[in-house]
C-alpha positions in Angstrom: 0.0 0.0 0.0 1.2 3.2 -1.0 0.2 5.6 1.8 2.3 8.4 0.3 0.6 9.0 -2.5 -3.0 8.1 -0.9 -1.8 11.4 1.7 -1.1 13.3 -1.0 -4.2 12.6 -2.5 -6.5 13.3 0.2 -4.7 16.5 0.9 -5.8 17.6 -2.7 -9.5 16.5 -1.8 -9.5 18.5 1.5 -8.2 21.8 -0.6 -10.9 20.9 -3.1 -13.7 21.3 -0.2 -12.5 24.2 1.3 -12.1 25.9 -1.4 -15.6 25.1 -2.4 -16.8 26.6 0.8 -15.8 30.4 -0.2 -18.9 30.1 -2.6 -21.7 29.7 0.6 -19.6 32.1 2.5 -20.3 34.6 -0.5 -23.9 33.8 -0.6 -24.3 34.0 3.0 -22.7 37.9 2.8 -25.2 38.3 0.0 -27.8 37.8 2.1 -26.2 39.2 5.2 -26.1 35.7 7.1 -23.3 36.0 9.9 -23.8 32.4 10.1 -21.8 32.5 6.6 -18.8 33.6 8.5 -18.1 29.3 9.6 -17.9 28.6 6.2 -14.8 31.3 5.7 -13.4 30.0 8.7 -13.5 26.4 7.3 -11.9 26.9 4.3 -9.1 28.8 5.7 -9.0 26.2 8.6 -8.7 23.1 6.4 -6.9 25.1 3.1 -3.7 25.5 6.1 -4.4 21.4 7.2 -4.5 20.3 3.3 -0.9 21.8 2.5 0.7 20.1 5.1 -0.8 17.0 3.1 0.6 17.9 -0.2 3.4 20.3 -0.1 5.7 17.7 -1.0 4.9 15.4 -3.3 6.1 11.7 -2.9 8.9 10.1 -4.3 7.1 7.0 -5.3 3.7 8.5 -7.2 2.7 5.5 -8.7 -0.9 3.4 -7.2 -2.9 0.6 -8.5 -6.6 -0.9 -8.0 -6.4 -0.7 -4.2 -4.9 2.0 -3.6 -7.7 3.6 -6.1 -10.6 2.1 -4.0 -9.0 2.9 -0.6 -8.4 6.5 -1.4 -11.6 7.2 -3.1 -13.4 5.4 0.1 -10.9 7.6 2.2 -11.6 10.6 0.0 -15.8 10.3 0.6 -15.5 9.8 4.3 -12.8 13.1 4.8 -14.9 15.5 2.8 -18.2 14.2 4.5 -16.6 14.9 8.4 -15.2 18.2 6.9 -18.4 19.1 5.2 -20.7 18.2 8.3 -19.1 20.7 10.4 -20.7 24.2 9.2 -24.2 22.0 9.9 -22.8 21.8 13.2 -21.0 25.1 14.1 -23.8 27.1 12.9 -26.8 24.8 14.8 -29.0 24.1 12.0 -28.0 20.5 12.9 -26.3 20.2 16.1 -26.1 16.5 16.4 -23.2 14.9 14.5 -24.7 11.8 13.3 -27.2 14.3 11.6 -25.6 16.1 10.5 -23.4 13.2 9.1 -26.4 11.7 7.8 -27.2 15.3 5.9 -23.8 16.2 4.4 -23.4 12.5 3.1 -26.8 12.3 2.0 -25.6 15.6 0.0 -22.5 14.4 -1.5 -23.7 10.8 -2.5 -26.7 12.4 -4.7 -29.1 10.7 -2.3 -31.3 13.2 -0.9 -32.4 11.7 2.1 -33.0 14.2 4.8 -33.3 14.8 8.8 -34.3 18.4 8.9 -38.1 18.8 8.9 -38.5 22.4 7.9 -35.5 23.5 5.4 -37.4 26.9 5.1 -36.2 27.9 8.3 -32.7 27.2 7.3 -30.0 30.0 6.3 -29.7 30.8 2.7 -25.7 29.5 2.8 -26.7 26.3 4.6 -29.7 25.4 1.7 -27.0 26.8 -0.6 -24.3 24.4 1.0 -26.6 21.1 0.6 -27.6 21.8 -3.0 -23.8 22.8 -3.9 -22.8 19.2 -2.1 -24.8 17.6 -4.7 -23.1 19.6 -7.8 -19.9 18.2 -6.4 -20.9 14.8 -5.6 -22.9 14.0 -8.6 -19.4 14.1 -10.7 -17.2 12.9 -8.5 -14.7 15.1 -6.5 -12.3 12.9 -7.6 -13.0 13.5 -11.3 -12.9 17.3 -11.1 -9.3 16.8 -9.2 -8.2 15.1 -12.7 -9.8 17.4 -14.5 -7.9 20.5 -13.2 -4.7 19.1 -11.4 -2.3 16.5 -13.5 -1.4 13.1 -11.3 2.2 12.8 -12.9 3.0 9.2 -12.3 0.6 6.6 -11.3 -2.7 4.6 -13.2 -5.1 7.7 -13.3 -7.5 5.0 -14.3 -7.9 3.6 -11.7 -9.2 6.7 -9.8 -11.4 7.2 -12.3 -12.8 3.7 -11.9 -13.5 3.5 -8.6 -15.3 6.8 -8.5 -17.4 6.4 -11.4 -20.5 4.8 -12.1 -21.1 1.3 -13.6 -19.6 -2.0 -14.6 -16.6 -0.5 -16.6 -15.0 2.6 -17.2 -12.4 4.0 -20.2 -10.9 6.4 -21.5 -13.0 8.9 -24.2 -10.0 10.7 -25.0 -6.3 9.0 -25.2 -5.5 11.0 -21.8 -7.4 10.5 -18.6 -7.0 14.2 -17.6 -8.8 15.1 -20.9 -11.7 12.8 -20.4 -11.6 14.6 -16.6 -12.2 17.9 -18.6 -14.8 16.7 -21.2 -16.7 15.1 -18.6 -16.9 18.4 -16.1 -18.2 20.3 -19.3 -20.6 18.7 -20.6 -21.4 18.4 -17.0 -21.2 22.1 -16.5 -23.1 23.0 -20.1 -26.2 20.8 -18.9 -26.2 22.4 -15.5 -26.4 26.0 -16.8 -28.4 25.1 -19.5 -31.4 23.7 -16.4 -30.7 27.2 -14.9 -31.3 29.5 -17.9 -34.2 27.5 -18.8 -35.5 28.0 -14.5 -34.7 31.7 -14.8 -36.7 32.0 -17.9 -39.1 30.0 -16.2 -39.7 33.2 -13.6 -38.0 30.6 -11.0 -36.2 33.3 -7.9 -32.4 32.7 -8.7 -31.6 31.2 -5.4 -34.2 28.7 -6.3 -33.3 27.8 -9.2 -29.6 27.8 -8.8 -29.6 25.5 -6.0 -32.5 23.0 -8.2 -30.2 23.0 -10.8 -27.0 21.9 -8.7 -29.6 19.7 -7.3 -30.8 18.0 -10.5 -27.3 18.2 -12.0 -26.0 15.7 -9.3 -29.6 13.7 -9.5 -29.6 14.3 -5.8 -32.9 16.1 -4.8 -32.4 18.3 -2.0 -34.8 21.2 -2.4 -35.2 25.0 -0.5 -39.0 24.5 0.2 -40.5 22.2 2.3 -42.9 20.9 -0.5 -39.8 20.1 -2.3 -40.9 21.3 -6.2 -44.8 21.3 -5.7 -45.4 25.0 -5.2 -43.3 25.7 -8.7 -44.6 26.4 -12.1 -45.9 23.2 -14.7 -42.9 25.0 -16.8 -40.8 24.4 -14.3 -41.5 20.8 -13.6 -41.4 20.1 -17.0 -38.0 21.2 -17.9 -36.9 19.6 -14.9 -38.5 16.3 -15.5 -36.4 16.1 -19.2 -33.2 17.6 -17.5 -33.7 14.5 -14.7 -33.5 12.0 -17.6 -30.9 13.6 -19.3 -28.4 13.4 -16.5 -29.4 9.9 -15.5 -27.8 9.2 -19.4 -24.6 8.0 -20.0 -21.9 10.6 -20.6 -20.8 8.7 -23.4 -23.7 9.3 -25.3 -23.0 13.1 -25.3 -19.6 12.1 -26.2 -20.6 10.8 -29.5 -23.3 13.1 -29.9 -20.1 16.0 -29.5 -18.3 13.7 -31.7 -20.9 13.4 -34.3 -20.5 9.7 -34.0 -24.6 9.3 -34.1 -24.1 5.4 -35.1 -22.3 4.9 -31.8 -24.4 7.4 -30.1 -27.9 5.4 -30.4 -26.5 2.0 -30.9 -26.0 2.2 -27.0 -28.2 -0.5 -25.0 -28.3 0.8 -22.1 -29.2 4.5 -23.2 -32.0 2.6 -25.6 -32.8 0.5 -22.7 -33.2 3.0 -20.3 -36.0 5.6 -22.2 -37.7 2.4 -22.8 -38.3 1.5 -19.2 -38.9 5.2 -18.3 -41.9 5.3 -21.2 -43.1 1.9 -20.0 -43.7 2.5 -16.9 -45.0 5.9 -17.2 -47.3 4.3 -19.4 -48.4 1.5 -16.6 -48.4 4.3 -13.7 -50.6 6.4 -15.6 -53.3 3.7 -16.7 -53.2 2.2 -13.3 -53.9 5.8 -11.7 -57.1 6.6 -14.1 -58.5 3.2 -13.4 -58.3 4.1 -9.8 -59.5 7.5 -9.8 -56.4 9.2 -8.6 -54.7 10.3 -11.7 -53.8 13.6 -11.1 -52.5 14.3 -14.7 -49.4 13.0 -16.5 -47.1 16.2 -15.8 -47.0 14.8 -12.2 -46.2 11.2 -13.6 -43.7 12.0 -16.3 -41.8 14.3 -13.2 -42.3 11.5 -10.3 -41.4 8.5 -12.6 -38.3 10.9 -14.0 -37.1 11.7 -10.1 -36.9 8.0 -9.3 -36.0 6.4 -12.3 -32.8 8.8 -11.7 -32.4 8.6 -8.1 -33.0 12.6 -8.2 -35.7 12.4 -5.7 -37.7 15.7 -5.9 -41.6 15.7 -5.3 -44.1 17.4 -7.3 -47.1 14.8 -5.5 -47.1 12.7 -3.2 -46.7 9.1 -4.7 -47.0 7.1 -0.8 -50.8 7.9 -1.7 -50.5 6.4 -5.2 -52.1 2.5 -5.8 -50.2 -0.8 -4.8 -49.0 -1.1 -8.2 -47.8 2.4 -8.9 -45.7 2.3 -6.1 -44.3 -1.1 -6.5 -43.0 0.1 -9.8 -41.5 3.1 -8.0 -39.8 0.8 -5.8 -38.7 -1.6 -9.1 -37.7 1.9 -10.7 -35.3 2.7 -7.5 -33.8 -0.5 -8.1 -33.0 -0.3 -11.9 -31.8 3.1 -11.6 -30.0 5.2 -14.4 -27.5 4.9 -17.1 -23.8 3.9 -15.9 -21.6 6.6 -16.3 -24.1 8.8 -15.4 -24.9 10.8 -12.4 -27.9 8.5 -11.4 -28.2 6.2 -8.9 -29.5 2.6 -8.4 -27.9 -0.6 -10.0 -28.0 0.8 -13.3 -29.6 -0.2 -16.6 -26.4 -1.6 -17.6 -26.2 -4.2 -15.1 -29.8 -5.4 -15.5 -29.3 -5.8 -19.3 -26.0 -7.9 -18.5 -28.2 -9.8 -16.0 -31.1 -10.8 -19.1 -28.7 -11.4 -21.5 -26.3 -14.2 -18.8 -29.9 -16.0 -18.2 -31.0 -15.9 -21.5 -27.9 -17.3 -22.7 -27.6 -20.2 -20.1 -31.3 -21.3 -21.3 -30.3 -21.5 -24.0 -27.4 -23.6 -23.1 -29.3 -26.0 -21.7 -31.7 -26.4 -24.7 -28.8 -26.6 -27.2 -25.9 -27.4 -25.6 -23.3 -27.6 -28.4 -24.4 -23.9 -29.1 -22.1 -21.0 -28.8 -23.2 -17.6 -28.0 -21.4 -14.8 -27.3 -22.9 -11.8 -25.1 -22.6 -8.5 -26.6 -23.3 -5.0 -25.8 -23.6 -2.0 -28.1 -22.6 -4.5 -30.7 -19.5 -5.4 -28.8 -18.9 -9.1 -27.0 -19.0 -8.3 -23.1 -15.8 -9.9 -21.7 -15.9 -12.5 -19.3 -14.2 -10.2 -16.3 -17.0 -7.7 -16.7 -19.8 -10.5 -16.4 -17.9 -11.5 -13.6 -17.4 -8.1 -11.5 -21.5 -7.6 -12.4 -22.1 -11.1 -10.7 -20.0 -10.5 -7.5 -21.9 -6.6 -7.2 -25.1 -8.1 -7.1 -24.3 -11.0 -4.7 -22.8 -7.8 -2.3 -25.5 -6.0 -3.1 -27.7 -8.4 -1.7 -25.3 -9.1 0.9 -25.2 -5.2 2.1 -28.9 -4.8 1.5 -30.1 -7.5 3.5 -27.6 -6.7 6.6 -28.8 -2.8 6.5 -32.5 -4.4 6.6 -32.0 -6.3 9.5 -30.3 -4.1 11.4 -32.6 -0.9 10.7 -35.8 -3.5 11.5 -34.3 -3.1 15.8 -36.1 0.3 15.2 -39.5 -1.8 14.9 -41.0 0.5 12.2 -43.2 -1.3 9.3 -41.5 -3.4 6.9 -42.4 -1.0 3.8 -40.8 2.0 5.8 -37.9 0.1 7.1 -37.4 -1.9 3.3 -38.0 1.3 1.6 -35.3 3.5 3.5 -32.5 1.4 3.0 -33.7 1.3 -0.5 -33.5 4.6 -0.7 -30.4 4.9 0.5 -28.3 2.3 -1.1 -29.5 3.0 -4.2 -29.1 7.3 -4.0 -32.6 7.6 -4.5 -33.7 10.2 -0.9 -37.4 9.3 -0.4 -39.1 6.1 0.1 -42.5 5.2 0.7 -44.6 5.6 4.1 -42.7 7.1 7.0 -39.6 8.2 4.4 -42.5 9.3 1.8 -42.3 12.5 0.1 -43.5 14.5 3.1 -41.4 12.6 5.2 -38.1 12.3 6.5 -35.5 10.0 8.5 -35.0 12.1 11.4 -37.0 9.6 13.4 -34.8 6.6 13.0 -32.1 5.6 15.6 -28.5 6.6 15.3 -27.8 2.8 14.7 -30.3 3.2 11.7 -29.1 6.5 10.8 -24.9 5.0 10.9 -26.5 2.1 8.5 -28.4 4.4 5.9 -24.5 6.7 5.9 -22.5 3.5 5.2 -25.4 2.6 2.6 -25.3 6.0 1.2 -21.4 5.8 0.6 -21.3 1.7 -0.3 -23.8 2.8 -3.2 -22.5 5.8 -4.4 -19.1 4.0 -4.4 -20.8 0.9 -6.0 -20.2 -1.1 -2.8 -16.8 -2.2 -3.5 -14.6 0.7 -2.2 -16.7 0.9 1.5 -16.4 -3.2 1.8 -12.4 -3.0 1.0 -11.9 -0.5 3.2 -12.9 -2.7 6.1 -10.9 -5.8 5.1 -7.7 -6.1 7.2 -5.7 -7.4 3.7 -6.4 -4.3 2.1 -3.4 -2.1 4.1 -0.9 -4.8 3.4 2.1 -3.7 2.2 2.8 -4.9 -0.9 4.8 -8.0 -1.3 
């Protein structure tokens, strides 16, 4: 293990944060918020503690696979504690396993909240949560090899761990490069949601903070109704700017590229608007029949949030028929695109998944047969069907521990099955207690310790969180 270069590392990730803690301080002197004053203080605090990290950089630069997983894991946990003090210090959430809970929660995309009335909250504290999502939805990690070259070292495998999906690559022949185009297209759709809000007659504190929030598919809103009390134009443009983050990057990439053959011969990207227009359909025809449809503006938005793990509210789906909300719940499952800023399992996954049992029945029918599996036109190599396979045994693994453990708070099973969910899979609300209108503030600290490793395990893909706590992991290399 390399613990040089994971120092160095983190001390870049800590610089990163506090630096991105001037821009709440500013807002908070906009609005003449002396509360804004802890975020100053912060950045200075932790700018001084991150050059003692890196203001020499190691001899020996180079890192591989685990050294990529531990310092991403290591990278998520430090900028969470860091980012969780201002909640603190300023007493909008005194307790530190909330306040944990919220900052994670903010980072990871998820959503998920404690507080019960954000309207009450400062405007540099709503501004703080929304701007976590904008860096989380990314990857802080990303925008570090977007702007500050690694010399030495497998910048891949960074990339890999932090990103989203079964497999990663390169767009571009440098890894810095794809860093860049990655943060712009990132950037171009974010400011693109926010012109389109302003025009919309959204207040620019509103909609800069919805558009960081839909950016990062995260969710966290500045009214308590979450995006009721705004404008059908509003939800509208929202709803499409939901699905388009929750598509792969790559498909912008070729779009840029003008590479339309590649562009739209993408499964999962194919895959993906299917299921969204399917079950839109379904949710729709099952609300008419039972007299609740409330028109398809608030389906097309709600099916949107979830499908993307976004997790604003326009309605309130917990009052929705059996089978409309069972579909939310599959939908929180499937997820997004990979290599998007979506959560859940990802559309990728679920294809591979189809495509493995369709081929071993046919196997057994025929078994001389050969058949290759192939994605986008290209065979799927037996490493990746492999890593897909051991996520979803962990998955299960991690989901099924969280359950159990969060079911000591003797809630229902659709609350307590629900949150964890909703917070493995990045989505913020579930369905009853955690609804819409709700919240987890009611949970234990046990629970709420579960739903932050959950939030980090998914956001990570689970792999990073679980090597972190295996003792072979900080052996030296022999």
């Amino acid at each position: 293990m390399n613990y040089g270069i994971i120092g160095y590392i983190l001390g870049r990730v800590i610089s990163i944060v506090a630096a991105a803690m001037l821009l709440p301080w500013v807002v908070g002197l906009i609005y003449n918020e002396k509360t804004s004053v802890i975020f100053l203080v912060c950045a200075l605090f932790f700018g001084a503690i991150s050059a003692i990290f890196f203001r020499k950089k190691p001899k020996n630069t180079s890192f591989y696979a685990r050294e990529g997983f531990v310092v991403v894991a290591l990278s998520w946990i430090v900028m969470s504690v860091i980012g969780a003090i201002p909640f603190i210090a300023s007493g909008a959430i005194p307790n530190v396993v909330d306040a944990l809970f919220e900052i994670v929660s903010g980072f990871t995309t998820t959503g998920s909240s404690i507080l019960r009335d954000v309207e009450s909250l400062p405007h540099c504290i709503l501004f703080w949560r929304s701007f976590s999502h904008w860096i989380g939805g990314m990857g802080i990690l990303v925008f570090i090899l977007a702007i500050l070259p690694m010399a030495g070292g497998q910048n891949i495998y960074l990339m890999r761990a932090e990103s989203t999906g079964p497999s990663v690559g390169k767009l571009v022949p440098k890894i810095q490069n794809t860093a860049i185009l990655l943060y712009a297209i990132y950037t171009a759709l974010t400011l693109t949601h926010l012109v389109l809000l302003l025009i919309g007659r959204v207040p620019v504190f509103d909609a800069v903070c919805l558009s960081f929030g839909t950016a990062g598919t995260g969710g966290f809103g500045v009214l308590n109704d979450s995006f009721a009390s705004y404008s059908a134009f509003a939800q509208i443009v929202t709803a499409i700017f939901m699905l388009l983050f929750g598509v792969n990057f790559n498909f912008y990439f070729y779009l840029i590229s003008r590479k339309f053959k590649n562009a739209f011969a993408m499964d999962d990207v194919r895959c993906y608007f299917m299921i969204y227009i399917i079950a839109s359909a379904i949710i729709t025809l099952n609300l008419i029949l039972n007299g609740s449809f409330g028109g398809l503006r608030e389906v097309l938005f709600q099916t949107s949030s979830i499908m993307t793990s976004t997790g604003f509210a326009s309605a309130d789906f917990n009052l929705w028929p059996r089978l409309s909300r069972a579909l939310m719940i599959m939908l929180m499952f499937t997820g997004a695109c990979a290599g998007s800023t979506g959560g859940g399992m990802k559309v990728s996954r679920f294809i591979i998944y189809f495509k493995t049992v369709a081929k071993e029945a046919r196997q057994l029918a025929h078994p001389r047969s050969v058949k290759v599996l192939k994605m986008d036109g290209k065979p799927i190599e037996h490493d990746v069907v492999r890593v897909v396979n051991v996520y979803l045994c962990s998955f299960i693994m991690v989901f099924a521990a969280s359950f159990i453990i969060v079911l000591l708070d003797n809630f229902d099973l659709t609350t307590s099955f629900t949150a964890v969910a909703a917070t493995l899979n990045n989505i913020g609300p579930g369905l009853n207690m955690v609804g819409p209108t709700g919240n987890f503030a009611d949970f234990s600290v046990l629970s709420k310790l579960v739903f932050i490793f959950d939030m980090l395990a998914g956001r990570l893909e689970i792999f990073p969180m679980l090597l972190l706590l295996a003792p072979n992991t900080w052996k030296k290399h022999g």
